[in-house]
C-alpha positions in Angstrom: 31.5 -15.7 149.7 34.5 -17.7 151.1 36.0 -18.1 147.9 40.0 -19.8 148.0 42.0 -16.7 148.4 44.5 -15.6 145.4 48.0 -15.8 145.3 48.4 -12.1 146.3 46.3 -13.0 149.3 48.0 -16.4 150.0 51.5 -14.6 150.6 50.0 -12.1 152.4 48.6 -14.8 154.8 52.1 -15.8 155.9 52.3 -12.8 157.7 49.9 -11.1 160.5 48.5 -7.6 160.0 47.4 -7.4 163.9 49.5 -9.4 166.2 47.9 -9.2 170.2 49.9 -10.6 172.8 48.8 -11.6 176.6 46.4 -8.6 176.1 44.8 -7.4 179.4 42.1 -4.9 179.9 40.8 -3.0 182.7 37.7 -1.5 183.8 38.8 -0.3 187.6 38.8 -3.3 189.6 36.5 -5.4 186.6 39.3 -7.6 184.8 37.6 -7.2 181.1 39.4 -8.9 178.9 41.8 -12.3 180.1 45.4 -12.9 178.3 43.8 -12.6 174.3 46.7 -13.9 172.2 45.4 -13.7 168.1 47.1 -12.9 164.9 44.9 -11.3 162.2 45.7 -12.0 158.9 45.5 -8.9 156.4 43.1 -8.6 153.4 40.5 -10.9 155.4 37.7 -10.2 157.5 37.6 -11.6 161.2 34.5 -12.4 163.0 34.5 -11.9 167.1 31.6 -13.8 168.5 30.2 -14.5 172.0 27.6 -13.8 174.3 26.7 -10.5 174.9 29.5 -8.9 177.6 31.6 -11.5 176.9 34.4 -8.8 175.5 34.2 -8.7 172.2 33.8 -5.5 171.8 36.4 -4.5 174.6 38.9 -6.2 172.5 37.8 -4.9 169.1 38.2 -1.4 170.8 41.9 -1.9 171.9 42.7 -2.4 167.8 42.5 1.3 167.6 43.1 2.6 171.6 39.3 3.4 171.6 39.5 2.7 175.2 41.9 5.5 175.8 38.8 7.6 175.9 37.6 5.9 179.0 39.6 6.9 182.3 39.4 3.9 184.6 40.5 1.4 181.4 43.7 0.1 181.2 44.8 -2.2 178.8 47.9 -4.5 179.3 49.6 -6.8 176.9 51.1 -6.2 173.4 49.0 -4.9 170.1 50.8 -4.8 167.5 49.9 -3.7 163.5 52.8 -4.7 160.6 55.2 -5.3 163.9 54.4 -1.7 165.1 53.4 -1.9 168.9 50.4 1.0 168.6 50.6 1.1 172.5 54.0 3.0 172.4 53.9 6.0 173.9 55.2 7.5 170.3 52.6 6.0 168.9 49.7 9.1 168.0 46.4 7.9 168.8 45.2 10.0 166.3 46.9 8.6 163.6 46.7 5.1 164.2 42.7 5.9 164.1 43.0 7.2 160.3 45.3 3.9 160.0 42.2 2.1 162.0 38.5 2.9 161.3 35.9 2.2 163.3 32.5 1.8 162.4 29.7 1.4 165.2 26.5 -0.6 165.8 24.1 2.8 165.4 25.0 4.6 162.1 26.4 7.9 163.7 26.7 10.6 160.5 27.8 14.2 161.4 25.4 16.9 161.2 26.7 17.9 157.8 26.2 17.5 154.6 27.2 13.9 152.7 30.0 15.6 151.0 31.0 17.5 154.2 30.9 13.9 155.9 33.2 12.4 153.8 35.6 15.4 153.5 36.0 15.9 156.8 38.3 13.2 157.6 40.8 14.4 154.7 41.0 18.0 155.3 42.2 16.9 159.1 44.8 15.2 157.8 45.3 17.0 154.8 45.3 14.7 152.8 44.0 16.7 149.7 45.5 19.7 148.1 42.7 20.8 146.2 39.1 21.6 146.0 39.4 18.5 143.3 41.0 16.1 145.0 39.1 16.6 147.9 36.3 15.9 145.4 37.8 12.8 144.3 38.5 11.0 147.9 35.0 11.4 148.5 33.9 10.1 145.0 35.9 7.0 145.2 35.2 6.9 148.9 31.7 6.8 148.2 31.9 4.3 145.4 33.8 1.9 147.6 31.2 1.6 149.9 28.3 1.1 147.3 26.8 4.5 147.8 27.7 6.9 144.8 24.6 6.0 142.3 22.6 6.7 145.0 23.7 10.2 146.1 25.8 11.7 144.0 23.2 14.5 142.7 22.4 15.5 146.4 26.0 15.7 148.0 25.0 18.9 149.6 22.1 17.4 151.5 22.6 16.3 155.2 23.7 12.7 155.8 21.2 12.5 158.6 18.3 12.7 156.2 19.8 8.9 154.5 17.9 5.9 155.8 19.3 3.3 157.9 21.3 1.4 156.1 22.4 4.3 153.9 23.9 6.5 156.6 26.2 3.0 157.7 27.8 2.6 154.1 28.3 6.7 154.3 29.9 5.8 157.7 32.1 3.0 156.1 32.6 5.6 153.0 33.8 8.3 156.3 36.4 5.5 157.3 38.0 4.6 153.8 38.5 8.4 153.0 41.3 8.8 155.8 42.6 5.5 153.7 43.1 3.0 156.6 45.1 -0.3 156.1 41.9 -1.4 158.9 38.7 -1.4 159.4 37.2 -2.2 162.7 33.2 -2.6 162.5 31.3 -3.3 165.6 28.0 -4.5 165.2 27.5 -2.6 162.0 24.3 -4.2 160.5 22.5 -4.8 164.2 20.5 -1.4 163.9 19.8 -2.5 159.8 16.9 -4.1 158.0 17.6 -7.5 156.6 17.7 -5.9 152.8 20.3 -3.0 154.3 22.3 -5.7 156.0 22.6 -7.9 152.7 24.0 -5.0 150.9 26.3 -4.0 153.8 27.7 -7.3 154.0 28.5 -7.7 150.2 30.1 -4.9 150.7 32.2 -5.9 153.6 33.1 -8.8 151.0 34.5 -6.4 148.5 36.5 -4.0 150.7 38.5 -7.3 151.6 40.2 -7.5 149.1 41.9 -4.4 150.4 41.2 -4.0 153.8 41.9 -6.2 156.7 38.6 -6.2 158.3 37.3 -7.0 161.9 34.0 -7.5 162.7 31.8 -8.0 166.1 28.7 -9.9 165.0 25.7 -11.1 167.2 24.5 -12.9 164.4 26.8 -16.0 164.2 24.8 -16.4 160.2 26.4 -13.4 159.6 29.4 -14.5 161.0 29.9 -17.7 158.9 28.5 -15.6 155.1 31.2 -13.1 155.5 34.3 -13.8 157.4 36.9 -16.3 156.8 38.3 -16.3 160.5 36.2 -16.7 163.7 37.4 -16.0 167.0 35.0 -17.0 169.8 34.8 -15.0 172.9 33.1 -16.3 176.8 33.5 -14.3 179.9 36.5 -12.0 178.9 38.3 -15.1 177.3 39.4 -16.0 173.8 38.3 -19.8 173.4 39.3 -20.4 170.1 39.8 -19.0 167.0 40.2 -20.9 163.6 39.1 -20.9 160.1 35.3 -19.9 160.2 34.0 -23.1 158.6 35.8 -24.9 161.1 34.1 -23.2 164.1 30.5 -23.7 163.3 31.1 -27.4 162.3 34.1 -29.0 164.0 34.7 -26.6 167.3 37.5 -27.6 169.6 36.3 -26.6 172.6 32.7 -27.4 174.4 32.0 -23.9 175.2 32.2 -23.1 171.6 30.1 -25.7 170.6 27.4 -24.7 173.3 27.0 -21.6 172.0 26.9 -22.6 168.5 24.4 -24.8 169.2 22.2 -22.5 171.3 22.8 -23.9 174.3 23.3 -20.5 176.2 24.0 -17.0 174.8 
């Protein structure tokens, strides 16, 4: 899956789609997250590893101010996405989460109908005119995420009534409608069957190629099959972070290679 990236790609590697900066966070008194510095490059996807609550998924929630929603967090530092610092105070949080989807560990679909998922994103931000445009975004939306074969003769059902690993590609479908520039997953295949997880993960490696994608993965396997970056993450700190192949086979540090190895974790 880590194929050499095209030229389209290669010049779009020069310059970082996320840019964090001395980031802090904060749960009361419970220093989180330690002085993360990490550029992300766009169209890629990025693997956070680690121990469980070693942070990973602190930091993955900063990308898109998901801590807001939390009173006693506070984050510190810089974020920034294509130079824009999303911590602004002119920044909408709103917004920047239709710029930023988020996918979680447990598939989570509305108590709606598929379509009604789908749309539902797009009619906030009116981002459809029409009945038929509304239609399409969630055509294309679910043909992106590998789903429309599958379901497109029983839009109307409920999208609780999919199995598993159906209801996290609607989820992924949910997050490309709004059209994001990112897509934050966190644990996405962890609540999956190993068949649901394949298809999931071939079709993180599609929506690559037009997404810049971060993932938190407990599976360092799935780690090295679909990302070309890994960032490793121990007791609130970022260790290292390189090109995946270079992680699992030459790490800098020891910690990395402890937990690679299985050594702790």
């Amino acid at each position: 899956m880590n194929e050499m990236p095209s030229i389209e790609q290669a010049k779009d590697m020069t310059e970082s789609k996320i840019s964090a900066n001395k980031v802090q966070v904060f749960y009361g008194e419970n220093h989180a997250i330690k002085d993360v510095d990490i550029e992300i490059q766009p169209r890629s996807v990025t693997s956070f590893i680690g121990p469980s609550g070693c942070g990973k998924s602190t930091f993955l929630r900063t990308i898109n101010r998901m801590n807001d929603t939390i009173d006693i967090c506070r984050v510190e530092g810089s974020i920034k996405i294509d130079n824009e610092d999303i911590y602004d105070p002119k920044v909408d949080p709103v917004q920047l989460r239709a710029k930023v989807g988020m996918v979680f560990q447990k598939p989570n679909p509305f108590p709606k109908s598929i379509y009604d998922n789908i749309a539902y994103g797009p009619r906030i931000h009116g981002l459809a005119r029409n009945k038929a445009e509304l239609d399409d975004i969630v055509s294309s939306s679910l043909q992106k995420a590998g789903l429309w074969e599958e379901v497109k003769n029983r839009l109307d059902e409920p999208g609780t009534g999919m199995s598993g690993g159906q209801q996290q590609r609607l989820c992924i479908a949910r997050a490309i409608a709004v059209s994001p520039e990112v897509i934050l997953m966190d644990e996405p295949c962890s609540a999956l069957d190993p068949i649901a997880t394949a298809k999931v993960e071939e079709l993180i490696d599609e929506l690559r190629e037009n997404y810049t994608i971060v993932i938190v993965t407990h599976s360092m396997q799935q780690a090295a099959r679909v990302s070309q970056r890994t960032a490793f993450f121990h007791l609130g700190v970022l260790v290292e972070e390189g090109l995946t192949e270079d992680i699992f086979t030459n790490p800098k540090d020891k910690r990395t290679q402890d937990y690679i190895t299985g050594r702790f974790g």
